[in-house]
C-alpha positions in Angstrom: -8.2 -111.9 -3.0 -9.1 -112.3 0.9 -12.3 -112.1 2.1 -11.0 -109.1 4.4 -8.9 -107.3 1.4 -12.4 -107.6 -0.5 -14.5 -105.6 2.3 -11.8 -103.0 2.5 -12.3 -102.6 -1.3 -16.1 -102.1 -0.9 -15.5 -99.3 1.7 -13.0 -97.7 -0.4 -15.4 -97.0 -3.2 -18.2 -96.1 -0.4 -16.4 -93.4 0.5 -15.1 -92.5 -2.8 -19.0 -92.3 -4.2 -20.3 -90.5 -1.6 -17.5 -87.8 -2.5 -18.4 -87.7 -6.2 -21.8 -87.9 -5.2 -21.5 -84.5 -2.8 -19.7 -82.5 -5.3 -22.3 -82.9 -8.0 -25.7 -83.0 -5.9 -25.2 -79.3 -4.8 -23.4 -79.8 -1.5 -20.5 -78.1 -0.3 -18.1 -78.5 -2.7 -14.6 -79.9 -1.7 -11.6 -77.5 -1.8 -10.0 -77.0 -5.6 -6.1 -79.2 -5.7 -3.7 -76.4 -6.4 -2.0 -77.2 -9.9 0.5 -79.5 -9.0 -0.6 -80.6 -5.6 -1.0 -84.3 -4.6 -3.5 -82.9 -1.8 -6.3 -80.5 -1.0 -5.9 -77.4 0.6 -8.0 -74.4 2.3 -8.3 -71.5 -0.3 -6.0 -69.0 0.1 -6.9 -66.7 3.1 -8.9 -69.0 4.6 -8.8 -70.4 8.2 -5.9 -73.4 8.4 -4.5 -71.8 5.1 -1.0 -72.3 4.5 -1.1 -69.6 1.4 -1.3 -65.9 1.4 -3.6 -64.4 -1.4 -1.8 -63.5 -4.6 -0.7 -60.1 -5.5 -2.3 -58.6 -7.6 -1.3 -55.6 -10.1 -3.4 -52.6 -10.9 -3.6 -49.7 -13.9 -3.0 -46.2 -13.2 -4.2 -43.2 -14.9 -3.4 -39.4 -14.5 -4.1 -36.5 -16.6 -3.1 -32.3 -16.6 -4.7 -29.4 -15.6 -8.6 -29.0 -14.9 -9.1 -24.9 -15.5 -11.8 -24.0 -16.2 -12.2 -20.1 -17.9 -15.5 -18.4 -18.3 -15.8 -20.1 -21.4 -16.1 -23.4 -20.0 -17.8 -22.1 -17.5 -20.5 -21.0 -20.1 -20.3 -24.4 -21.6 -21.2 -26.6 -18.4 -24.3 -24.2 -18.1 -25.5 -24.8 -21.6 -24.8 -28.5 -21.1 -27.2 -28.4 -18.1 -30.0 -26.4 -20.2 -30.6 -24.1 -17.3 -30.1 -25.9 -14.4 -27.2 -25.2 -12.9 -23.7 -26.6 -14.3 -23.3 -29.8 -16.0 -19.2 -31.0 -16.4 -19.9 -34.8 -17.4 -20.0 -34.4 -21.2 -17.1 -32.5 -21.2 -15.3 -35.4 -19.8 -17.5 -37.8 -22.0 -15.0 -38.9 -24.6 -11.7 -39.7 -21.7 -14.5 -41.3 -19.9 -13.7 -45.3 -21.5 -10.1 -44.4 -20.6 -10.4 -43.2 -17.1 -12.7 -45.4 -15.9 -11.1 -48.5 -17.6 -8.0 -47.8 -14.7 -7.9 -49.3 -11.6 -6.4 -45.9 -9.7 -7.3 -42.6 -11.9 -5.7 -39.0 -10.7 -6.8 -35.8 -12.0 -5.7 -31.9 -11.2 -7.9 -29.5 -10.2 -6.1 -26.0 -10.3 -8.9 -24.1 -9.4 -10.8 -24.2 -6.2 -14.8 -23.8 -6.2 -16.9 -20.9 -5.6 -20.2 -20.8 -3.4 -23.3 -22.8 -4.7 -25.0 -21.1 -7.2 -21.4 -18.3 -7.6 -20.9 -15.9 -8.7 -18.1 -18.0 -10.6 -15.0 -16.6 -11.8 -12.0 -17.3 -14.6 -8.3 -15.7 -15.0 -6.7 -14.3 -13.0 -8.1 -15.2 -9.5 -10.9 -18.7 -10.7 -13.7 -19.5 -8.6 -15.3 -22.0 -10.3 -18.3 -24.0 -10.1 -18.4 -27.0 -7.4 -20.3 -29.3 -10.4 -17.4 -29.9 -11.7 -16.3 -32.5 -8.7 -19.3 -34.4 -10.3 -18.4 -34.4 -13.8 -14.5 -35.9 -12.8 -16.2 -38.7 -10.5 -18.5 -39.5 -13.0 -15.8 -39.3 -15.7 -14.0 -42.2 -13.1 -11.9 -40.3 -11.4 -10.9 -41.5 -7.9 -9.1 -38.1 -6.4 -7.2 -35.1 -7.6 -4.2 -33.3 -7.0 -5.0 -30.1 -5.5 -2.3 -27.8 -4.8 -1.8 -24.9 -7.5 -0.5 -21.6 -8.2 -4.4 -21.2 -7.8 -5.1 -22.8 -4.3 -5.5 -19.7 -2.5 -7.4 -17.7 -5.1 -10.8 -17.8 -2.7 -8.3 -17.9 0.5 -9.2 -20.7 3.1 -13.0 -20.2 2.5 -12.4 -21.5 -1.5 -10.2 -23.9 -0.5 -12.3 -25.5 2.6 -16.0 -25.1 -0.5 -13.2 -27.4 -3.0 -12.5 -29.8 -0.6 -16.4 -30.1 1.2 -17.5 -30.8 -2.7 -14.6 -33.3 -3.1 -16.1 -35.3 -0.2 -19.8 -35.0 -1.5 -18.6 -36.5 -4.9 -16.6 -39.1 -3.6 -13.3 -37.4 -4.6 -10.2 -38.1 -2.4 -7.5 -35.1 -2.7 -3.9 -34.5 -1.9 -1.8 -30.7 -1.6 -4.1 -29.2 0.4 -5.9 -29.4 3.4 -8.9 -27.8 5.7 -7.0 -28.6 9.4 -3.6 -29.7 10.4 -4.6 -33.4 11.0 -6.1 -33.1 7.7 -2.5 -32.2 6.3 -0.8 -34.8 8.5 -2.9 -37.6 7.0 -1.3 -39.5 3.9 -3.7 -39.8 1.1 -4.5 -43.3 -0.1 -6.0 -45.7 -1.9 -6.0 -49.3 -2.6 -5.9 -50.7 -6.3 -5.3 -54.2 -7.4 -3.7 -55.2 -3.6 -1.7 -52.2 -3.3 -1.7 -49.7 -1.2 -0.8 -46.0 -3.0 0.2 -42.8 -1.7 -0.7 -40.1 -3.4 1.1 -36.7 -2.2 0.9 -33.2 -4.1 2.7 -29.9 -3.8 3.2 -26.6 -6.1 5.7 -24.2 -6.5 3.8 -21.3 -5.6 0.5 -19.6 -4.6 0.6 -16.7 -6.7 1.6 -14.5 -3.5 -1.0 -15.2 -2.0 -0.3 -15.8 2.0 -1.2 -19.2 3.7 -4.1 -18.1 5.9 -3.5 -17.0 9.4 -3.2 -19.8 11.6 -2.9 -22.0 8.7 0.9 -22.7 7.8 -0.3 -26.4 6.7 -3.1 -25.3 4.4 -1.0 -25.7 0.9 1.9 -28.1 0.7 4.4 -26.1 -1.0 7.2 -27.9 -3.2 10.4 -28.3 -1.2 12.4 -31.5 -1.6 13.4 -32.0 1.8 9.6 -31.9 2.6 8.4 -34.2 0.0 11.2 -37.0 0.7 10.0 -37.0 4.3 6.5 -37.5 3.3 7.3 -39.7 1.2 9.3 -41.6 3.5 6.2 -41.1 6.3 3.8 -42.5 3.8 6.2 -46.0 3.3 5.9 -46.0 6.8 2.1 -45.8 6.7 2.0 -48.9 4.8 2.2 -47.4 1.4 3.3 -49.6 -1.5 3.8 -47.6 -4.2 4.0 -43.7 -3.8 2.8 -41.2 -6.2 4.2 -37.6 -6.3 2.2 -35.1 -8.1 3.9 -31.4 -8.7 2.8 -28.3 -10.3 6.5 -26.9 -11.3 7.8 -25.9 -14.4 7.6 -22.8 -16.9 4.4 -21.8 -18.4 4.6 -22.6 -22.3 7.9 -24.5 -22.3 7.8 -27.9 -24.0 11.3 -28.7 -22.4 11.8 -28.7 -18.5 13.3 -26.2 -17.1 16.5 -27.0 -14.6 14.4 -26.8 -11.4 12.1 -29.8 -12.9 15.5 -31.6 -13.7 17.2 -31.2 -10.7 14.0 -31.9 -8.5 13.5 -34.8 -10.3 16.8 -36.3 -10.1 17.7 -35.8 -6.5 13.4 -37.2 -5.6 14.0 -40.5 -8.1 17.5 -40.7 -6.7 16.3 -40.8 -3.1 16.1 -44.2 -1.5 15.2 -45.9 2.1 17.0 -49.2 2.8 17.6 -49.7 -1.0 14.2 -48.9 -2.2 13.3 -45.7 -4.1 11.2 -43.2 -2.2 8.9 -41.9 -4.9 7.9 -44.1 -7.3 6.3 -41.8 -10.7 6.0 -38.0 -10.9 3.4 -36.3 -12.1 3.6 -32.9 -13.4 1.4 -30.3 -13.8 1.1 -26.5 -14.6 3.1 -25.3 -18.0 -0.1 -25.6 -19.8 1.2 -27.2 -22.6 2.7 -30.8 -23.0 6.1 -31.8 -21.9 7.9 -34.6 -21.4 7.7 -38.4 -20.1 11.7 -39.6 -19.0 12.8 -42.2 -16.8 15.3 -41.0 -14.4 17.4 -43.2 -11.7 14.9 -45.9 -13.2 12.1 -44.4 -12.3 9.1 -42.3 -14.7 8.7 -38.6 -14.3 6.4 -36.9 -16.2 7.6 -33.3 -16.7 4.4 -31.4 -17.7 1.1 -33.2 -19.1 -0.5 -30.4 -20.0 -4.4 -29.1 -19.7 -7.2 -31.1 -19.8 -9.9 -28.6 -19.8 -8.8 -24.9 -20.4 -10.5 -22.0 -22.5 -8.6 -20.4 -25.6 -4.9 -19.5 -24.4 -2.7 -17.2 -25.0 1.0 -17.4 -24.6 3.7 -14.9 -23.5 3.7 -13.2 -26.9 -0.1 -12.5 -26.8 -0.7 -15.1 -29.7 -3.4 -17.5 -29.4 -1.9 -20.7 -28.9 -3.3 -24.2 -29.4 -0.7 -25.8 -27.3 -2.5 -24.8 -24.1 -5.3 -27.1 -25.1 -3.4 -30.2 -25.6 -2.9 -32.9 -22.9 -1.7 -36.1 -22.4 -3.3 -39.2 -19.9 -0.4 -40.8 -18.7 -1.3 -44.6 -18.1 0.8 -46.8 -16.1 0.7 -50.5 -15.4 2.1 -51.8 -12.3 2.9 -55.0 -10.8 4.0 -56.7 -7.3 7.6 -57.1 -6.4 9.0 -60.8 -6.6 10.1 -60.6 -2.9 8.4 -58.6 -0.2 9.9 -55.0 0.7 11.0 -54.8 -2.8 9.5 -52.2 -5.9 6.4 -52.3 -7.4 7.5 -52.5 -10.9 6.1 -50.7 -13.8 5.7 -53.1 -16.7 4.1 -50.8 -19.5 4.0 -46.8 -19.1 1.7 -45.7 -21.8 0.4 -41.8 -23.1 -3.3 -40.9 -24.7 -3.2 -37.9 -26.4 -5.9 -35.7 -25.6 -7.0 -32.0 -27.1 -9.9 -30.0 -25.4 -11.6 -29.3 -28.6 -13.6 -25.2 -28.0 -16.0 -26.0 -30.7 -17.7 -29.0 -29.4 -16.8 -28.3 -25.5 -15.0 -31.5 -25.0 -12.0 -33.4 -24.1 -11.2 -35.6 -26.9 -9.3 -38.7 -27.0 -7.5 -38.0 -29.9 -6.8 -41.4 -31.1 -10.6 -42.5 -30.6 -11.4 -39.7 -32.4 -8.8 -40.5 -35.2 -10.2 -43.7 -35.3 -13.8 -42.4 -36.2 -12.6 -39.4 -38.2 -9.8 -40.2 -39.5 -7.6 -37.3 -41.6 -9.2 -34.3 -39.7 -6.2 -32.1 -39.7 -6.7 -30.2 -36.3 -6.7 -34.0 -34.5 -4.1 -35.0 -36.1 -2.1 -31.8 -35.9 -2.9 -32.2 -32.5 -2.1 -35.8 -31.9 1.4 -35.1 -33.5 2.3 -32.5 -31.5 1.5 -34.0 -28.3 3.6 -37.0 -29.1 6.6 -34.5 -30.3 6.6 -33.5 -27.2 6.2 -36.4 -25.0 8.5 -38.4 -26.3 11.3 -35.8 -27.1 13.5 -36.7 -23.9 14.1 -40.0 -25.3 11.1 -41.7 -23.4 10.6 -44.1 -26.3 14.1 -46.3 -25.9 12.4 -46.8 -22.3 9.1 -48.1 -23.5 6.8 -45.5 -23.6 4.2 -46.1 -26.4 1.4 -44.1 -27.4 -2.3 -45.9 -26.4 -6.1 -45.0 -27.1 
């Protein structure tokens, strides 16, 4: 060995100890080798990177109707011992679930009174603005709000719902309080998409849109829906969510407007992508089913998630109209940009709103702490009757806690 080859030697391991030496004395560390790499790099989505950050998937979670009769109404003001109305322990036991998701949706049918009410049930509900509180405290991240029920309190209920949406840190889609309120697409980000959340209903019980206000409800009309839909894509949406109050009241199966809506909205498609990408259903008080059409998952009807004792067409009390279902939904990133977000796992919770104790029960939860009480399990079996009786289970649908 030369003289020369030995001093280039020396200044090799110089430089190679005063690197060691820097990682493990606290100084800035050098950047992480990406597996496989023969060479540093920046960390992704930082200046000189030459990677963008990873995609990343997300969980989502929606649940039925919020409706609250003078019953519950009663029940939040017990829960709050006098002081006003208190909604979180009726959400208590969905609580793990909800606020496990990434992206949770709820359904508020009813629109809010003034503070302190007087608060009203069936047939026109004005109920108490608290219950924004209990949902965002339950985890929820925004609602649905276009009902049958929207106009009930004309604008003025519908502008108090929306005021105590923002003061909870609710977002809301259906319904609006001005027109560049309706024009604007609802979203949200989860995992490192961006979702679109749009709502509409069937009706508003006859009630008018208010004068000067042709954009306060968004009424269900599929030419209307596909353009939003299509305007939301072009807002940057990656994955659009479709929530509708349709159906018949206290029919398990979908009636042909659901089928046909649902067909011709999953069967819509913009340069070979779908349009809508899950349907949400809402408003036949009682559980119906989960069915992938053209590919993609429509949920027909998931029932209430807070309701008083019902009563169906015949007059009979029904138990039905307090059984629910969460729909949970796992999506993940396309493998090539500009294609679908893919769900990987679609998932249902059964759920009961149990009158004795005031709360919405996770059935299987429950189950799991009481197991062989009849009216759960009664319960749970229904709701999965139901659910999966369009076939939904040759598609992957499995029950979850």
């Amino acid at each position: 060995m030369t003289a020369r080859t030995r001093h280039a030697l020396a200044l090799l391991s110089a430089v190679v100890l005063a690197a060691v030496a820097g990682c493990s004395a606290g100084g800035d560390p050098a950047p992480a080798r990406l597996a496989g790499s023969g060479a540093a790099q920046a960390p992704s989505g930082a200046p000189g990177s030459t990677t963008a950050p990873a995609a990343k998937g997300f969980t989502l979670v929606a649940s039925g109707d919020v409706l609250p009769h003078e019953s519950v109404i009663r029940r939040a003001a017990s829960d709050a011992d006098g002081d006003g109305y208190d909604f979180r322990p009726m959400f208590s036991g969905v609580k793990p679930v909800v606020s496990a998701a990434d992206l949770a949706i709820c359904h508020m049918e009813t629109v809010y009174g003034p503070d302190g009410g007087p608060f009203t049930g069936y047939p026109a509900f004005q109920s108490p603005p608290e219950i924004a509180d209990g949902l965002k405290d339950a985890g929820y991240d925004g609602c649905s709000t276009a009902s049958n029920h929207t106009l009930d309190g004309g604008a003025a209920g519908l502008k108090r719902t929306l005021d105590a949406f923002d003061k909870a840190g609710l977002k809301h889609a259906g319904s609006a309080r001005t027109a560049a309120e309706a024009g604007t697409v609802t979203m949200y980000t989860a995992g490192s998409a961006k979702v679109a959340h749009l709502a509409y209903t069937y009706d508003t019980n006859g009630y008018p849109m208010p004068d000067g206000q042709p954009w306060a409800v968004n009424l269900m009309e599929e030419e209307k829906i596909v353009g939003d839909a299509r305007a939301a894509r072009k807002a940057g949406a990656d994955v659009v969510l479709v929530s509708l109050h349709w159906g018949t009241e206290w029919e398990t199966e979908p009636d042909e407007k659901q089928l046909a809506l649902g067909k011709a909205l999953t069967a819509s498609q913009s340069g070979g992508r779908p349009d809508v990408d899950l349907i949400l259903g809402t408003h036949a008080h009682i559980p119906q089913p989960y069915e992938k059409v053209n590919g993609t998952w429509v949920v027909y009807g998931m029932g209430d998630q807070v309701a008083g004792e019902m009563f169906n067409y015949t007059g009979a009390r029904d138990m039905r109209g307090n059984y629910g279902s969460i729909g949970r939904f796992t999506f993940a990133p396309p493998a090539a940009a500009g294609q679908r977000w893919q769900v990987t796992k679609a998932e249902f919770v059964p759920q009961m709103m149990d009158l004795g104790a005031g709360r919405v029960v996770n059935l299987p939860a429950a189950l799991a702490e009481h197991p062989g009480r009849e009216d759960y399990e009664s319960a749970r079996d229904a709701i999965t009757e139901a659910v999966l009786s369009r076939g939904a289970a040759k598609d992957g649908l499995t029950a979850a806690k």
